[in-house]
N, C-alpha and C positions, 0 to 999 in steps of 0.2 A: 809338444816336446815331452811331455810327463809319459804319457801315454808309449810315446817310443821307447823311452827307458823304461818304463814298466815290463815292454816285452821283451825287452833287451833282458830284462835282470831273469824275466821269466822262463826264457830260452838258457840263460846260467845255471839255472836249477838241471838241465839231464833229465827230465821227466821221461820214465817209459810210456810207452801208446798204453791209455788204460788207466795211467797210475795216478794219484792225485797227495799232495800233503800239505803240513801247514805249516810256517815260519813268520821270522820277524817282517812284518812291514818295509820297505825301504823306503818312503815315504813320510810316515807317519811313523817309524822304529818302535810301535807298540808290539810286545813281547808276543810271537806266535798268533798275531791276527790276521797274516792273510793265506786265505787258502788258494790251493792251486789246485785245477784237474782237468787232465786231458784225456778227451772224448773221441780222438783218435781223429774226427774232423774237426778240429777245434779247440783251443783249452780256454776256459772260463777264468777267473780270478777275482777273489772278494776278500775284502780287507771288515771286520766285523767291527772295529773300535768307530764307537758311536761318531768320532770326531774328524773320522779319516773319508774320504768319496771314491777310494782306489776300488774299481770294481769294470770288469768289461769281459768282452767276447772277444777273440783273433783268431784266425787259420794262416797258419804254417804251411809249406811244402814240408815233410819232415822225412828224410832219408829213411827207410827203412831198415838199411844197415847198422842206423845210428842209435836206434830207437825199439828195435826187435824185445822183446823180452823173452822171449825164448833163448836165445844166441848169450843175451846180456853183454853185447856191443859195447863197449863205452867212447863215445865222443870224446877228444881232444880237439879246442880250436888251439892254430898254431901258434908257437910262440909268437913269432914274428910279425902276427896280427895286431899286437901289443906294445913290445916289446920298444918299439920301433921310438917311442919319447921316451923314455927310462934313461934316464944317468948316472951314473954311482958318485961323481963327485959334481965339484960345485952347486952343492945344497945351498937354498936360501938360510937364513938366518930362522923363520919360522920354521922349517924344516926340521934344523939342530936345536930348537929349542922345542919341538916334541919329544922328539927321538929323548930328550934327556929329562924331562915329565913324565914320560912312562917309562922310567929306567932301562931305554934299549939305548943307550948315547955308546956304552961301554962295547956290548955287542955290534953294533956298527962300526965302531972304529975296530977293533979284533977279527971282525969279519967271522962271528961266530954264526951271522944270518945274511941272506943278503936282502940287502936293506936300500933301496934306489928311490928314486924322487920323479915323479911324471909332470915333466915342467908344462905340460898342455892340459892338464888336469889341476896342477895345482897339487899334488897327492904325494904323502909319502905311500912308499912301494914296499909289501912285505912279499918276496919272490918263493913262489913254491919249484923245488925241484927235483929232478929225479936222482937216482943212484947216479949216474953218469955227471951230475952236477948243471943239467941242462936246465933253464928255465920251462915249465911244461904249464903255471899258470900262475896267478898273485892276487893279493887283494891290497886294493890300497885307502888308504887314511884324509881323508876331505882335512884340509888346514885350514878351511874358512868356515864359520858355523853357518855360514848361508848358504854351505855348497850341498845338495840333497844326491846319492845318499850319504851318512856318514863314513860308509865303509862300501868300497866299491869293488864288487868281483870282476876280472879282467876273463879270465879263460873258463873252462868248463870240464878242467881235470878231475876224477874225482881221487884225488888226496889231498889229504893234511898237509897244512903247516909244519913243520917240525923244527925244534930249535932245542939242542943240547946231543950230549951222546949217554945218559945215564941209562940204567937199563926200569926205572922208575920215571914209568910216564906221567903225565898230567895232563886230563882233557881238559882246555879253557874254549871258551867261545870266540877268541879274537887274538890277531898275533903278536900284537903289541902284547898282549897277556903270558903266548907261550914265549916269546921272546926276554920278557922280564924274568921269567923263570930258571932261562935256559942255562944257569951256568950252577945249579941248583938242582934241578931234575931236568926230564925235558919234556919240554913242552910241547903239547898237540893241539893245533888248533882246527876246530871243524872247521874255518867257514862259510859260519851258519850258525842256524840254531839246531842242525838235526844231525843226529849220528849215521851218515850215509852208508849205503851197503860197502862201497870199495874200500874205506876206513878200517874195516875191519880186520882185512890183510894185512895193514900196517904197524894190528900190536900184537902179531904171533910172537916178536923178538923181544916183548919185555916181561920180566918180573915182577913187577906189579904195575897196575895201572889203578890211579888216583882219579874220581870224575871231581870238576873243581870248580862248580857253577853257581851262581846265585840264587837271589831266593826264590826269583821269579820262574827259574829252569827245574825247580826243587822234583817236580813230578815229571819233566823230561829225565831229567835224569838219574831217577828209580826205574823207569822205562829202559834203558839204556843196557842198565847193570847185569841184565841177562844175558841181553845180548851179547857184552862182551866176556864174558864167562865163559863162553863158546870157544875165544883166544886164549883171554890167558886165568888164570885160576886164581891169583889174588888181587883182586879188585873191591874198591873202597869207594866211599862218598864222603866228601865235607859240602857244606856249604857254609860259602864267603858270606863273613858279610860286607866287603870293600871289592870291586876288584882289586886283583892281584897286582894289573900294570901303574895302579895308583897308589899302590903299599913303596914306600923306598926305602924303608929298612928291612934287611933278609932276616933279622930272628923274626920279625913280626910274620915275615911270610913264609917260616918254616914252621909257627905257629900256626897258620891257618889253615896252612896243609897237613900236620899233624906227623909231620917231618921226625 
């Protein structure tokens, strides 16, 4: 069973024929330890933290449409592949009592985010969508600390998260984070732990962009700031030392953002 989900999670990632990188574990959620790289027949995958055994070999049929790096194709799986246990109402009770732990209770009822519940999973749902308002992919939130991973990608969109309409973005690592945000700046969430290439379309439209990662992402996202300088021309770095979605006073989190 591990093993299926690992290539499930691994086929999430979008990898080009060729291309290889590194991210959080989803197993063992230690910070940027498993590598991935695909050998065109085959992709490898090794998890480095002394403590974790996530490591193996698999072959794919892989579309070549899907996959091309010349073309730079991008895979979307369909909503509908998902979508299908998702419900916006009759949350359990553990449900409404995350949602208002990481101060997203407010934006859920407002419908500043759309925010659903995967009653076959167990999962609160953070919905990614397009301009049109369609669902096109989500990642959802484990309720039970025994349920692996804690944060489960559903589709293979490559965009962001996005929650607010300020023109002062905020990059956080997870949505519960840009969603706490979102009535403040807005919030973008990779995720992940990596700034992917299609991301980067999505901040031609703001005025400044804040990266707003902890301590552990401290050199990810020095890494990053280049890159996005490429969009937009005033970009910053703080680093948290709490996450954001576990801060519930807003001066506290206009302080940490340097608001």
């Amino acid at each position: 069973m591990e093993r299926e989900f690992i290539e499930a999670f691994i086929e999430n990632l979008n990898l080009y024929k060729g291309g290889s990188l590194r991210t959080d574990c989803p197993v063992c959620e230690r910070f940027n330890t498993l590598s991935v790289t695909d050998f065109n027949n085959c992709i490898k995958y090794n998890c480095f933290h002394a403590d974790c055994d996530v490591r193996g070999v698999f072959t794919k049929e892989l579309s070549e449409d899907s996959f091309n790096l010349a073309d730079k194709k991008i895979y979307t799986a369909p909503a509908d592949s998902f979508t299908t246990t998702l419900r916006r109402n009759n949350f359990p009770y553990e449900a409404l009592r995350y949602l208002e732990q990481v101060g997203c209770y407010e934006a859920f009822i407002d419908k500043k985010a759309d925010i659903q519940y995967d009653y076959k999973r167990d999962r609160v749902v953070f919905c990614v969508t397009d301009k049109s308002g369609t669902i096109v992919d989500a990642a959802g939130r484990a309720l039970k600390p025994n349920i692996k991973p804690k944060w489960f990608r559903y589709g293979s969109a490559r965009m962001p998260f996005i929650c607010g309409s300020s023109k002062h973005g905020v990059i956080v690592e997870d949505c519960a984070s840009a969603t706490r945000i979102g009535h403040l700046v807005t919030g973008i969430a990779l995720l992940g732990t990596h700034l992917f290439e299609g991301a980067l379309s999505f901040l031609k439209g703001y005025d400044k962009i804040t990266l707003a990662l902890d301590h552990d992402a401290t050199a990810k996202a020095v890494g990053m700031l280049g890159d996005i300088k490429w969009q937009v021309e005033d970009v910053n770095m703080v680093v948290l030392e709490r996450d954001l979605k576990n801060v519930q006073n807003d001066e506290c989190v206009r302080r940490a953002l340097q608001l």
